[in-house]
C-alpha positions, -999 to +999 in steps of 0.1 A: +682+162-277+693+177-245+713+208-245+732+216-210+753+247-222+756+271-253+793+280-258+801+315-280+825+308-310+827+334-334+804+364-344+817+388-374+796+412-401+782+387-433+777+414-459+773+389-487+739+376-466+709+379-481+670+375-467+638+390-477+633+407-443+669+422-438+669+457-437+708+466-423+737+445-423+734+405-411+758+393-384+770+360-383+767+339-345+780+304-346+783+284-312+787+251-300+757+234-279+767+212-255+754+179-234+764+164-202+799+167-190+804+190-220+804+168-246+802+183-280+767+178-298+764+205-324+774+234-337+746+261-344+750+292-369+719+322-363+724+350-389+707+388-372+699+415-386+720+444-366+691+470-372+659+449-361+681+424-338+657+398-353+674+363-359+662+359-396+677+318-402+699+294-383+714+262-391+727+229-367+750+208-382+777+185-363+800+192-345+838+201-363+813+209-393+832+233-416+810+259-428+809+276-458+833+304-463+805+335-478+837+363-477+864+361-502 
């Protein structure tokens, strides 16, 4: 897998997730990996922890994958 460009989607405050190392709030990072001549190849999610800035779990799943809603 070749990625040729990382494209920012959508960042926002997760309050409802939870990891054994968090210690503040998590945010949410979700953007879009692409190949050559921009071609979609997945989308990747990376939750952080806004006091430690440590990236604590990520996920890559297709592109146009709808995630999970975790916010009601």
């Amino acid at each position: 897998m070749l990625t040729l460009r990382l494209d920012y989607m959508v960042i926002f405050k997760n309050p409802y997730f939870k990891h054994p190392m968090l210690q503040g709030t998590a945010w949410e990072v979700r953007l879009k990996a692409y190949t050559f001549f921009y071609i979609p190849l997945c989308e990747v999610r990376i939750f952080i922890d806004d006091k430690t800035l440590q990236p604590l779990c990520e996920s890559i799943k297709p592109t146009n994958y709808k995630w999970p809603r975790y916010w009601k």
